[in-house]
C-alpha positions as CSV (number, residue, x, y, z in Angstrom):
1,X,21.0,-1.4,-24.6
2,X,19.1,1.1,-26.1
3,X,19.5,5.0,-26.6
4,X,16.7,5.6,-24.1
5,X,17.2,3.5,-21.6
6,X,19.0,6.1,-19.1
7,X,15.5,7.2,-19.0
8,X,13.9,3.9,-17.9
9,X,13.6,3.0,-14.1
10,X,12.8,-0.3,-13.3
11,X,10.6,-1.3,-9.9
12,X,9.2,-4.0,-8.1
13,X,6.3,-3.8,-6.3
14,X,4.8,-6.5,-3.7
15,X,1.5,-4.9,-3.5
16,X,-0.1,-6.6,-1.1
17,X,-3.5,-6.4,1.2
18,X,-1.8,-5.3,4.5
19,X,1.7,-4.0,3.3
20,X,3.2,-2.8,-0.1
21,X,6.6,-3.0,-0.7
22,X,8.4,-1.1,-3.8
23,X,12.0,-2.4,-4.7
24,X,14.7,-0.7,-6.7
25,X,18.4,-1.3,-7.4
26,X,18.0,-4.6,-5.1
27,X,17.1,-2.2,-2.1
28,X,13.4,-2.1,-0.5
29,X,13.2,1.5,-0.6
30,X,9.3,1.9,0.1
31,X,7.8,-0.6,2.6
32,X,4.5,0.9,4.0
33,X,0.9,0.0,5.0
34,X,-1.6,-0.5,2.0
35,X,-3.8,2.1,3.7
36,X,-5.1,4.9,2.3
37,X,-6.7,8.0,4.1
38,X,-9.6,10.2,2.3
39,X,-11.4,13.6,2.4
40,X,-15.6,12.4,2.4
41,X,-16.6,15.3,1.1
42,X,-13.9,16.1,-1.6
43,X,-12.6,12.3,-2.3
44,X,-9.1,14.0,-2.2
45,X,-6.5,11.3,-1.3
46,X,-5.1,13.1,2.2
47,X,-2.6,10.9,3.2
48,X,-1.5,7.2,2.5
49,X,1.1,4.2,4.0
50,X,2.0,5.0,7.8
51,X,0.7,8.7,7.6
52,X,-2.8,7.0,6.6
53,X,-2.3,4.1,9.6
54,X,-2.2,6.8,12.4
55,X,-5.6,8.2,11.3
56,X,-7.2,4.8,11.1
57,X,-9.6,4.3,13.7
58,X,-9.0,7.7,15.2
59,X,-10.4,9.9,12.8
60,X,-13.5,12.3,12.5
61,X,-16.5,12.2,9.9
62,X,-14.9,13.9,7.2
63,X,-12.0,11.9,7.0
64,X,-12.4,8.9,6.0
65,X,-9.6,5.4,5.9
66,X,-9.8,2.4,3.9
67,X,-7.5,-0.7,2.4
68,X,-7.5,-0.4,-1.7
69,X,-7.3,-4.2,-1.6
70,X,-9.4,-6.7,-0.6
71,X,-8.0,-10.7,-0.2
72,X,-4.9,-9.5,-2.6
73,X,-6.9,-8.0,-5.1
74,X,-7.8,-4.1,-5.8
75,X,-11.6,-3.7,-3.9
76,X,-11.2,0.0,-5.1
77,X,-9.8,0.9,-8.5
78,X,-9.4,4.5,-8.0
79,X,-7.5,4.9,-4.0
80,X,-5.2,1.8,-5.2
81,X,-3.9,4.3,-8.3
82,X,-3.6,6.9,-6.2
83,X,-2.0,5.1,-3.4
84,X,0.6,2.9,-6.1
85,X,1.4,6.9,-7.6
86,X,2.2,8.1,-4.1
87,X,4.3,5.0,-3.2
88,X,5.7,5.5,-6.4
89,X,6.4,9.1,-5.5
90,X,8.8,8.0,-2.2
91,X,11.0,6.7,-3.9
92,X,14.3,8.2,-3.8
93,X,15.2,8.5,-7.7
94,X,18.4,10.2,-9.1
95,X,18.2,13.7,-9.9
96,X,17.3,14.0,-13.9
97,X,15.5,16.5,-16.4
98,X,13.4,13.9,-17.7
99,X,9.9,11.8,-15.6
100,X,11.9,8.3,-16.0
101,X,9.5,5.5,-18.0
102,X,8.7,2.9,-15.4
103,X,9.0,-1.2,-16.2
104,X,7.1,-2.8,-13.3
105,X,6.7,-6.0,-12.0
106,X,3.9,-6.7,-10.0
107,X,3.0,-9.7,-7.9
108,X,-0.5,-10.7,-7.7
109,X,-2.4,-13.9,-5.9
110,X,-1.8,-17.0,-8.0
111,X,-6.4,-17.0,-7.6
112,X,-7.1,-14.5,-10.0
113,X,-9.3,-14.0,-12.6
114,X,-8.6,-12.0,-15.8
115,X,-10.7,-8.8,-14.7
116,X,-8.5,-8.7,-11.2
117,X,-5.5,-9.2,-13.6
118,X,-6.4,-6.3,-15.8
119,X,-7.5,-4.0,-13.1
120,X,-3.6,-4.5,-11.3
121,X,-2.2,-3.7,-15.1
122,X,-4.6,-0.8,-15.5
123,X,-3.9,0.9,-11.9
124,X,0.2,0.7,-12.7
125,X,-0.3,1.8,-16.3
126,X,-2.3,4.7,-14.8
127,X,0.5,5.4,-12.2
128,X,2.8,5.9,-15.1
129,X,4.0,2.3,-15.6
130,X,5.1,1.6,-19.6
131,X,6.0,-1.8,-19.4
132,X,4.4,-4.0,-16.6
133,X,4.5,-8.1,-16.1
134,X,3.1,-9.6,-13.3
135,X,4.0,-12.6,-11.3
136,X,2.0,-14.9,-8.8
137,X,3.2,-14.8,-5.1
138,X,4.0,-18.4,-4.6
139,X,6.6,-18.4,-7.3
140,X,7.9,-14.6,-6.4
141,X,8.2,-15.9,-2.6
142,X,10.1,-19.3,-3.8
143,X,12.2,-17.0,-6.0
144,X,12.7,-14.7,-3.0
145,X,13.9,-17.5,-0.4
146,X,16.3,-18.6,-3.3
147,X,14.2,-21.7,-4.6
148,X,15.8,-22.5,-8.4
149,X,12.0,-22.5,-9.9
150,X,13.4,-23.2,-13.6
151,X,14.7,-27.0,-12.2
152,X,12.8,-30.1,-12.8
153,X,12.1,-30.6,-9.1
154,X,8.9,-30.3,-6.6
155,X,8.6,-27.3,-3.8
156,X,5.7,-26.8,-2.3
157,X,5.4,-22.9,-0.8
158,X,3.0,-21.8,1.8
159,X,2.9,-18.2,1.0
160,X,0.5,-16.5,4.4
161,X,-0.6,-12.9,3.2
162,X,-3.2,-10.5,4.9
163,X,-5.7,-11.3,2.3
164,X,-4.8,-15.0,1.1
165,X,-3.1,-17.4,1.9
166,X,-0.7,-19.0,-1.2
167,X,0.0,-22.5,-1.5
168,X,1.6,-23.8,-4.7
169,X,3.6,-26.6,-5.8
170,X,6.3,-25.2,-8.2
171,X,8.2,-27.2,-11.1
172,X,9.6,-26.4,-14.1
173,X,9.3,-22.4,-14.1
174,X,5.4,-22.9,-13.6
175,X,2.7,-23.6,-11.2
176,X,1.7,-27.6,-11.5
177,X,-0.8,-26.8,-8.5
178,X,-2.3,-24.5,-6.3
179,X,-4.8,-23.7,-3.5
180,X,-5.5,-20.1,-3.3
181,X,-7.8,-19.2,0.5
182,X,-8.9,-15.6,1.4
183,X,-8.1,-17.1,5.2
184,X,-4.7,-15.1,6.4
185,X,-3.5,-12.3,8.6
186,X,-6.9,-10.4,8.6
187,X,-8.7,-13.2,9.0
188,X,-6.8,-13.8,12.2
189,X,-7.2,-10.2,13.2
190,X,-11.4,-10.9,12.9
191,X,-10.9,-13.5,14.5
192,X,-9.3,-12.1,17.6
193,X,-11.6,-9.3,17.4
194,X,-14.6,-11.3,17.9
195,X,-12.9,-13.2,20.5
196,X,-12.9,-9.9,22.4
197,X,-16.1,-9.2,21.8
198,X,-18.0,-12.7,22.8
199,X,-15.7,-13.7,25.6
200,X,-14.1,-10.7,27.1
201,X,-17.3,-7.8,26.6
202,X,-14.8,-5.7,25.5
203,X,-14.9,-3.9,21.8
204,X,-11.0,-3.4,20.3
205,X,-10.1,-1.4,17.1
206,X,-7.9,-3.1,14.4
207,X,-4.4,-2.0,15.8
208,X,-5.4,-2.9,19.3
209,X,-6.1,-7.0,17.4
210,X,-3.0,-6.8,15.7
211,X,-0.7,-6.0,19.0
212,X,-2.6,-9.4,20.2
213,X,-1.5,-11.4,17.5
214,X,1.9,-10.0,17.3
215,X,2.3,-10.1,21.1
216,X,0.2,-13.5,22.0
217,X,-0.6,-14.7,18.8
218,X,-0.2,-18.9,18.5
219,X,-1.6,-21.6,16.5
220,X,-0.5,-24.2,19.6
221,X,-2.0,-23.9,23.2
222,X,1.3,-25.9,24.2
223,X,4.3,-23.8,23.7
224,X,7.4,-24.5,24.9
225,X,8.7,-20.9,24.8
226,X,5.2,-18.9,25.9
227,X,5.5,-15.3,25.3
228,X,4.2,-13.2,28.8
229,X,0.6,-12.4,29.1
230,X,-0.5,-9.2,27.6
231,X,-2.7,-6.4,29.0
232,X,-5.4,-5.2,26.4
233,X,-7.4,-1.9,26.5
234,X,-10.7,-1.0,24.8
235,X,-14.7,-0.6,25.4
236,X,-16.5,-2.0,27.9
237,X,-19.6,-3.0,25.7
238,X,-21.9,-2.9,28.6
239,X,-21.1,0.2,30.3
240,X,-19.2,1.9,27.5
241,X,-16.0,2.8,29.9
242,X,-12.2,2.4,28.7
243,X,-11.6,-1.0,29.9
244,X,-7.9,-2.9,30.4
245,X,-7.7,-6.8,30.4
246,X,-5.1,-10.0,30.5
247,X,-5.0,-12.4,27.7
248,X,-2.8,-15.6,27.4
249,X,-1.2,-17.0,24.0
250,X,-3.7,-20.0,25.4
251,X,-7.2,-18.2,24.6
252,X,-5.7,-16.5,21.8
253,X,-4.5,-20.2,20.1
254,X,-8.3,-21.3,20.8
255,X,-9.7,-18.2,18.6
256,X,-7.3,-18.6,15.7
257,X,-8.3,-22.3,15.8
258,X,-10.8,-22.3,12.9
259,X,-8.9,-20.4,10.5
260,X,-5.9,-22.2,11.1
261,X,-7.7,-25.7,10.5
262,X,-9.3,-24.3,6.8
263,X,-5.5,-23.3,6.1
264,X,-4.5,-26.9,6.8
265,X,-6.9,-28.2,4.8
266,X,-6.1,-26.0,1.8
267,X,-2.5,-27.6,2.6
268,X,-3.8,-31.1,2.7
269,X,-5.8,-30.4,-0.6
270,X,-3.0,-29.0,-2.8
271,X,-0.7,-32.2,-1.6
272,X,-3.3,-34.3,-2.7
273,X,-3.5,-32.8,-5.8
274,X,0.3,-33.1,-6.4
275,X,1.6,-35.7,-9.0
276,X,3.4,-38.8,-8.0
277,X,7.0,-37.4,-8.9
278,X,7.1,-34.3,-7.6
279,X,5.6,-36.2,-4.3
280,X,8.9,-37.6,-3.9
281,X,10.6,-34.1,-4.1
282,X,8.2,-32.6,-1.5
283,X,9.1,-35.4,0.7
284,X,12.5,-34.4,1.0
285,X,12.7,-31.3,0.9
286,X,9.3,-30.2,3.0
287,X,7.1,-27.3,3.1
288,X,8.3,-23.4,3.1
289,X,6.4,-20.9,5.0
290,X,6.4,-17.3,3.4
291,X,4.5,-14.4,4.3
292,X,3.6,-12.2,7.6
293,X,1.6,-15.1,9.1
294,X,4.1,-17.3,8.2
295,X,5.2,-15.7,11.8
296,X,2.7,-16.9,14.0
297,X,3.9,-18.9,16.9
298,X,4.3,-22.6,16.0
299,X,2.2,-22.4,13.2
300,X,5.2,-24.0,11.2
301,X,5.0,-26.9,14.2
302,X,0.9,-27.2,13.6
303,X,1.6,-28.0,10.1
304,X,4.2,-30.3,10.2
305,X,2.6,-32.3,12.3
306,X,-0.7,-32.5,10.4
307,X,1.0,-33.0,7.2
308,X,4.1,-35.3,8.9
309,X,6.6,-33.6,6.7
310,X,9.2,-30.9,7.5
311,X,8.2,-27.5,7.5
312,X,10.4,-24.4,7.3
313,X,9.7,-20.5,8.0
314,X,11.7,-18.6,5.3
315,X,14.1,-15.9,6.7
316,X,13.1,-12.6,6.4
317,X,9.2,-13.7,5.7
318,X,7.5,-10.6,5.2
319,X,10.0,-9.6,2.6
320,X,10.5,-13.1,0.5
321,X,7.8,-12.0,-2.4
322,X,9.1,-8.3,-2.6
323,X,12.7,-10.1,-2.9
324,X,11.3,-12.5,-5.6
325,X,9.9,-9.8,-7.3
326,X,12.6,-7.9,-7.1
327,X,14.8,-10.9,-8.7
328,X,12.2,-11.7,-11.4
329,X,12.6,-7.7,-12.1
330,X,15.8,-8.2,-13.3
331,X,15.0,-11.5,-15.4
332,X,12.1,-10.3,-17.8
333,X,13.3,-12.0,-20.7
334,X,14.4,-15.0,-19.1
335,X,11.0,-16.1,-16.8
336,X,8.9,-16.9,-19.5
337,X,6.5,-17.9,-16.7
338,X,5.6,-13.6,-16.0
339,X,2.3,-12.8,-17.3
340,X,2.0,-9.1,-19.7
């Protein structure tokens, strides 16, 4: 331990399309909305995270909100540093004289090219980071449901985002193969949206979609624990009048339909792709759902039976890659596998 390392703090950060997570000392001590909320005419960042969320959809001309990142990667260089350094800002540090150095580790889609890897490294840098290594979500979620990655032994994680959806087979401390789709959470929400639109005439904003998907939201039109019908208010599109209606998890299951199919064929890729050996291993252990869509009613169920092998929703899904990240934190020197 060095002389100066009292004034190191050391983070974690999940930074992700639709939430970012910050850990520190083992605890999630920031978990908010990747949302950030700007003055038109200034550019001034007014607000970010849940503060940001509230104005989305609901606010005038001169306020304008937007998500940083696009399908896991920063879309806008300059609101993503700002929103990282006001993240950064809630956290709840001990009291000192000194502006600790931060080491980061930052997970980041396992798609990637080099420029969307250097822009992640330059927006931490710029929010004060000294040492940053990053690390691809499908191996920070199989850390983070307590997968040993360093054994000799297949596990195939099925990491579902708001941007992308993961899927990796994992081996050896390294990736042997992956399938990386910008079809996820928002997708979903789009999807939803558009149902609305084409089936109901009825126009709904973002957080109305979401509230469908978390409320009726289902990848089966057969479920044998249906959640209640749910009453949905927005726009008439023909006469322009505040409008409620009634959806089922039914219609909802037939609009997430196509999207669901390309992320079982992304699934049904990857195992192709998958050597003999670690075949075997996949076999008996099966497939682990990560990730906020991970959560979609009997998604798990859809895959299993397209794929005839077990599948299995982590606990805890929307934090398993903040947890991994937050375990790979505290092994720099040992996971060779973390890019710098």
């Amino acid at each position: 331990m060095g002389f100066f390392d009292f004034m190191q703090e050391a983070i974690a950060i999940d930074l992700g399309t639709a939430n970012t997570l910050i850990i520190h000392n083992d605890k999630v001590v920031v978990d908010e909305p990747s949302i950030v909320a700007k003055n038109v005419r200034t550019g001034e960042v007014i607000a970010i995270g849940k503060k940001a969320q509230q104005m989305h959809g609901k606010a005038h001309k001169n306020i304008e909100t937007m998500r940083p990142l696009k399908d896991g990667v920063i879309a806008d260089f300059q609101s993503s540093e700002q929103m990282i350094r006001g993240f950064i800002k809630m956290i709840p540090w001990k009291r000192s004289f000194f502006t600790p150095a931060l080491k980061m580790v930052v997970c980041i889609p396992s798609g990637v090219t080099e420029v969307e890897k250097r822009a992640v490294v330059d927006s931490a840098e710029h929010a004060g980071a000294k040492d940053v290594w990053l690390i691809h979500e499908p191996m920070a979620a199989a850390i983070g449901i307590g997968i040993d990655v360093l054994e000799p032994k297949g596990n195939m994680v099925i990491d579902i985002g708001g941007g992308t959806t993961e899927i990796a087979v994992i081996s050896l401390g390294g990736i042997v193969c992956d399938k990386s789709i910008r079809v996820a959470g928002d997708e979903f929400t789009d999807n939803i949206k558009n149902y609305m639109k084409t089936r109901h005439n009825i126009a709904v904003g973002d957080i109305m979609a979401e509230q469908i998907k978390i409320n009726v939201g289902s990848a089966l039109t057969e479920l044998d624990d249906p959640p209640p019908n749910y009453a949905v208010h927005g726009r008439d599109l023909m006469s322009g009048i505040p409008k409620e209606i009634i959806v089922t998890y039914k219609e909802i299951a037939g609009s997430l339909n196509n999207s669901i199919e390309q992320i079982e064929e992304a699934v049904m890729s990857a195992l192709f792709q998958t050597p003999p050996a670690l075949s075997a291993d996949i076999y008996n252990e099966g497939l682990y759902l990560t990730g906020g869509g991970s959560m979609l009613r009997g998604l798990d169920k859809r895959i299993s039976k397209k794929t005839k092998l077990p599948v299995y929703v982590a606990e805890d899904p929307l934090r398993a890659v903040a947890r991994g990240t937050g375990i790979a934190l505290k092994n720099t020197e040992s996971y060779t596998f973390l890019i710098r």
